[in-house]
C-alpha positions, 0 to 999 in steps of 0.5 A: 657530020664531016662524013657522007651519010652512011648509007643504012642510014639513008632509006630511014624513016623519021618519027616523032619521038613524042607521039610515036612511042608504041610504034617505035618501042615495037621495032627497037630493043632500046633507045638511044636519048639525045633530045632539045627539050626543057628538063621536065619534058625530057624526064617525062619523054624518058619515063615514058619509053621506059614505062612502055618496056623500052631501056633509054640509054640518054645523053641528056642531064635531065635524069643524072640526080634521080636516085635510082637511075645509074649515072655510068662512066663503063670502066669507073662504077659499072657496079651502079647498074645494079640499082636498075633492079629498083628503079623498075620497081619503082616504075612497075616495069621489067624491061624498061629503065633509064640510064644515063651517062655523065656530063662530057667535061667529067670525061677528061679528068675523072677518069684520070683521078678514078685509080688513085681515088681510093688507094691514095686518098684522094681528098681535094682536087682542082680543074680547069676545063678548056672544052671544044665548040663541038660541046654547045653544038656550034662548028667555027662556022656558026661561032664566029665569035669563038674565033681568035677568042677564049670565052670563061664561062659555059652555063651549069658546066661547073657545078655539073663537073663538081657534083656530078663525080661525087654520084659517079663515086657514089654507093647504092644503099636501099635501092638508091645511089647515095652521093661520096662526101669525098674529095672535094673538088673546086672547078672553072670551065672555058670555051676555047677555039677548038673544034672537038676535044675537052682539055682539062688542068688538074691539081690533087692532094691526097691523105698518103702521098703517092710516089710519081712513078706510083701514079703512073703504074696506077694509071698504065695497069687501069683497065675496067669491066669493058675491057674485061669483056672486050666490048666493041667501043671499048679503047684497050688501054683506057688511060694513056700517059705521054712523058712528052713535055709538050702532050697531050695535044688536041690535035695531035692525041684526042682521036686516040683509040678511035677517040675513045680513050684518055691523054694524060701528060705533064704530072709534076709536083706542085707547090700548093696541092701534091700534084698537077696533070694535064689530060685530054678527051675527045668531047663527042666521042668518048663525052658523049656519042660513043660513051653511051654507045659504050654504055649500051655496049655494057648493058647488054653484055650484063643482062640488061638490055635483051633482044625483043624485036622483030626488026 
């Protein structure tokens, strides 16, 4: 952390996430899941907490394509949190379940794309990400090899950032979340020397061709169910767009609303797709720490997460 340890932080005790679970799940209403393990092993630790009546909210891949666990970005398909209902049965519990959120490179463009989807016809798209050393976990002190340099290749992070929008798009149907067919979406992701923030550059065609100012009403008037309720993570405007020619810049725009919201800058006709666009998130913020912090935010406004503890 860049910051000093907050002090209510200071005095608490460490325990072992794997063999201390009745302890654990006794003091807690839920947990929150962020683990360096091998995917089995993340899958089984989840299942486990969610078999003891204990919610996971996770930031871990390793459950985004089980059928009956909802993949949520808040204010895009809140709706899939109703597939929660069979899961438990599935897992004979009634408190316990696990929902996780999406790959942090979703976060820049998806979201951007999410209102034009529908009303357009959104049928082929194209992205490239330019994402933060802060998304492997490595500060420029423990990347020396980032500096002055743009690395094209970021493990499993294009086929996450091609697939995974298409859950997020998805419907439930007998108690599991079927994968949209549509758009189609082709994607290259790169490293570049930047600490934190996930850039990405966008190209979209739809079946009916939106006007620019039609895009941009779309993007200005988007709000989500978190907005909705006013959850306390939630950015008030959600997509923000800059007629600057020269923004969204990372330095410049990626704490926007306390690093929960999305840049959006540069949408002009193209001469292969309908449009391109430029857009902007912050990668630990929105990407992953506090979008699940969101997340959870949501599932306790909706019911499903309950205060049981004694501490």
């Amino acid at each position: 952390m860049k910051t000093p340890m907050p002090e209510a932080a200071k005095p608490l005790v460490v325990k072992c996430a794997e063999t201390d679970i009745q302890e654990i799940t006794a003091q807690v209403d839920f947990v929150f899941s962020a683990v360096d393990m091998k995917k089995e092993e993340i899958q089984a630790l989840e299942e486990a907490y969610a078999k003891a009546e204990c919610p996971v909210v996770s930031n871990n891949s390793a459950h985004r394509w089980t059928d009956d666990v909802p993949m949520v970005v808040p204010e895009l398909n809140p709706e899939h949190l109703a597939v929660i209902g069979d899961q438990r049965k599935r897992l004979g519990t009634e408190r316990g379940f696990i929902a996780v959120k999406s790959n942090c490179s979703l976060q820049s463009y998806v979201p951007a794309l999410h209102p034009l989807k529908d009303k357009f016809g959104l049928n082929k798209t194209l992205v490239c990400t330019y994402q933060a050393i802060s998304g492997a976990g490595k500060t420029f002190e423990t990347t020396p090899e980032i500096l002055d340099n743009v690395i094209p290749y970021i493990g499993g992070e294009e086929e996450k950032s091609e697939r995974e929008p298409l859950k997020l798009w998805g419907k439930i149907a007998d108690g599991k979340i079927v994968n949209a067919l549509s758009p189609s979406i082709t994607a290259q992701c790169i490293r570049v020397a930047v600490s934190d923030g996930h850039m990405a550059a966008v190209f979209m065609s739809f079946d009916k061709k939106p006007a620019i100012s039609e895009i941009k009403e779309c993007w200005q008037s988007f709000a989500g169910r978190p907005q909705e309720l006013g959850l306390p993570s939630a950015p008030k405007q959600f997509l923000h767009y800059f007629e600057e020619e020269n923004r969204p810049q990372t330095n410049l725009d990626r704490n926007l609303e306390n690093g929960m919201a999305v840049s959006i800058g540069r949408l002009l006709e193209d001469t292969q797709y309908d449009y391109k666009f430029v857009c902007l998130s912050h990668n630990t913020l929105r990407g992953a720490a506090g979008g699940a912090v969101l997340l959870a935010e949501l599932l306790c406004a909706e019911g499903y997460i309950a205060g049981t503890s004694q501490q």
